[in-house]
N, C-alpha and C positions, 0 to 999 in steps of 0.2 A: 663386402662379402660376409657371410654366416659363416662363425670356425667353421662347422663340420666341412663347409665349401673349402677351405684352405687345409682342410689334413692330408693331401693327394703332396699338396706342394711343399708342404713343412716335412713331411716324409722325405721328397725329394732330397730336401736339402739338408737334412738329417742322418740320412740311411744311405746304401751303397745298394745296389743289386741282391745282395745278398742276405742283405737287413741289415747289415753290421753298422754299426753310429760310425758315421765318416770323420776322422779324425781331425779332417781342414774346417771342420764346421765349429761354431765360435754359437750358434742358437742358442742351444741346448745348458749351454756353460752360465748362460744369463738370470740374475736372480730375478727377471721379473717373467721371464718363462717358467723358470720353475715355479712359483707363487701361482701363477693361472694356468698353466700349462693341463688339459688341452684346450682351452675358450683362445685358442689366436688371434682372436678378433679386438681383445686386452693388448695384443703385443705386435699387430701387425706391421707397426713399422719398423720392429727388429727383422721382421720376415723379406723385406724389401727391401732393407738393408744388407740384409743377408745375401740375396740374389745379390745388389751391386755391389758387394765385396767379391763374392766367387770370378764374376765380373771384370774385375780389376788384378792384374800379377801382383803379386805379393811385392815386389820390389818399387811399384808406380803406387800402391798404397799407403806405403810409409811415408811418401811425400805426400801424400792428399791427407796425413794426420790421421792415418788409420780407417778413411772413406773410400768409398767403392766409387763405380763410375755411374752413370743416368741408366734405366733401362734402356732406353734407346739404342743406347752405345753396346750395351750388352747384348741386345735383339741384331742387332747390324754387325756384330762382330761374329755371332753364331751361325748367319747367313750368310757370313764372307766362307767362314770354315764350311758350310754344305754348299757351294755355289750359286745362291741366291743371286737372280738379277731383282735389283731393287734402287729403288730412286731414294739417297737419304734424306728427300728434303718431304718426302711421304712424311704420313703419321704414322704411327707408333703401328695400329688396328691395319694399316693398308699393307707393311711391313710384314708384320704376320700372316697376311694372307697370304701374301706371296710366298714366305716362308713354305705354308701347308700345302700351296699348291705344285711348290715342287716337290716335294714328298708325295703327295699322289700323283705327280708326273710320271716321277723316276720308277709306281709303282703300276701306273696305267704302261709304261713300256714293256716291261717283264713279266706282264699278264700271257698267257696262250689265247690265241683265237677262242677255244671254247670259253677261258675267263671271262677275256671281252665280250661273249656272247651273252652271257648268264648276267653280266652284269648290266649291259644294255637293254635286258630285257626288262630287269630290276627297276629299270629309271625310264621304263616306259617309252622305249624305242621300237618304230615297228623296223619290219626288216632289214634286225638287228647281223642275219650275214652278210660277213665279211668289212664288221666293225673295225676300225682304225685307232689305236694306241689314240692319234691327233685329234677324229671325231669325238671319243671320252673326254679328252682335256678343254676340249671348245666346251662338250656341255658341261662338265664340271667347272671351269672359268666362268661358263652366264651364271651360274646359280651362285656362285662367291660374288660375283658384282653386284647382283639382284640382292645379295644381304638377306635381313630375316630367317626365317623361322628354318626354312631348309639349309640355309647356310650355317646356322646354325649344327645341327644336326650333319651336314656333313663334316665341320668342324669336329666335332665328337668321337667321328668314327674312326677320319685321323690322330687323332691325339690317343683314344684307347689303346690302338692297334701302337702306335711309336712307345706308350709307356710301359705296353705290357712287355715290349724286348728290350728298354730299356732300365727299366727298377724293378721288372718283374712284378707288378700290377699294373691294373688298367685304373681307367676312372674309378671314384666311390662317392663322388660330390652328387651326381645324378640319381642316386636310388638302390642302382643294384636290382630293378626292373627290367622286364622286359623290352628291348625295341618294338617300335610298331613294325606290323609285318614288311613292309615296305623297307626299312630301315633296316630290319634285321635279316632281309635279302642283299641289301647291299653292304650290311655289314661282313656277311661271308666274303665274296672276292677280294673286296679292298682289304680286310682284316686283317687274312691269312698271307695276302701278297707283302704288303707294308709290313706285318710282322717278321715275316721270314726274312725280309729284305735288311731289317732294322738289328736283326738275334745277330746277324753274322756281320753286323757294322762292330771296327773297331775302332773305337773312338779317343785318340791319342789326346795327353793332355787332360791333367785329373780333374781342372776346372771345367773344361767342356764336359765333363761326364753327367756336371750339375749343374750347366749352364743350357743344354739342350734342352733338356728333359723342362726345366724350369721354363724357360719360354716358351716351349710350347703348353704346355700347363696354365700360362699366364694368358695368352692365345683364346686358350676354353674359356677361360676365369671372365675374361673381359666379354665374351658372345654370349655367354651364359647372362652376367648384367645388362647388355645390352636387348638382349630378349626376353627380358621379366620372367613373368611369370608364365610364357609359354614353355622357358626352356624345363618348368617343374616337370612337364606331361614329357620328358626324354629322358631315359636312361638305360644301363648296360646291364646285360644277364652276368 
């Protein structure tokens, strides 16, 4: 990835909610961050490291000689804490899906009929009354199978909306552009639903504060490379 692509994540794992430099964080303190710091792309694998130290209890990493644990195991531990059904013998990318897709599960149910309406209209459903919380997550589920370009882009819309209640911004890796209109119709229901849902999560346990946020951040990071240079033409107002 391009630094500018990892300032979303390095902030993460840097800063609290509030902007304050998180005190459990170990980044920041490294002479070879400071020497390039901001080019991350110099030092990404203290950033990786970083995530599988938050990753690991402080007590299991003094016996691993001060190493953290695999993403994997940190992706699979964060979906144990939100209720993720998930197969661990998936890959890492299938994992995450699942992940995002219960996060717009949990936020397709708490939508109002008029929500579900607006929004199914959004995704180009005809006679979208009397849409079903389970009709969205079927068609949200074929478009994450289907992969590409929309999967993509729905991936974005979840990870915005989860970052801006969780660290208090949203993406900045994509532009800081406009969505296409399309996109930025379904950016409303889902945004404001998954946000509001996400501000009033309390998230016990100071390592998941930056264990969450970070995986789904790594989530974008990985659909963004895996879509070239289509993902350039996506980005958030």
């Amino acid at each position: 990835m391009k630094s500018e692509e990892l300032d979303d994540l390095v902030y993460c794992l840097t800063h609290d909610k509030d902007g304050d430099v998180r005190w459990t964080e170990e980044l920041t303190q490294n002479s070879h961050y400071k020497t390039h710091y901001p080019d991350h792309h110099q030092y990404w694998k203290l950033v990786a490291a970083e995530i599988q130290c938050f990753g690991a209890n402080s007590f299991a990493t003094l016996f691993r000689g001060g190493e953290g644990v695999r993403y994997k195991e940190v992706l699979m531990d964060v979906c144990d804490k939100m209720n993720v059904n998930y197969n661990k013998r998936s890959s890492a990318e299938i994992i995450e899906g699942n992940l995002l897709m219960k996060i717009l599960t949990d936020a397709l149910e708490k939508m109002s009929p008029e929500e579900l309406n607006e929004l199914a209209k959004a995704t180009g459903i005809k006679n979208a009354g009397g849409i079903t919380p389970e009709t969205m997550v079927g068609v949200f589920q074929a478009v994450f199978r289907a992969g590409g370009f929309k999967s993509y882009q729905l991936t974005l819309i979840i990870v915005n909306a989860v970052l801006k209640a969780l660290i208090g911004r949203g993406l900045s890796f994509a532009g800081n552009a406009a969505l296409t209109r399309t996109m930025a119709l379904l950016t409303g229901p889902i945004g404001w639903v998954i946000t509001g849902l996400w501000t009033a999560v309390d998230i016990a346990g100071a390592a998941y504060r930056v264990t969450i946020p970070a995986v789904i951040q790594v989530a974008a990071l990985r659909q963004k490379h895996l879509n070239g240079k289509q993902s350039e033409k996506v980005s958030f107002s």
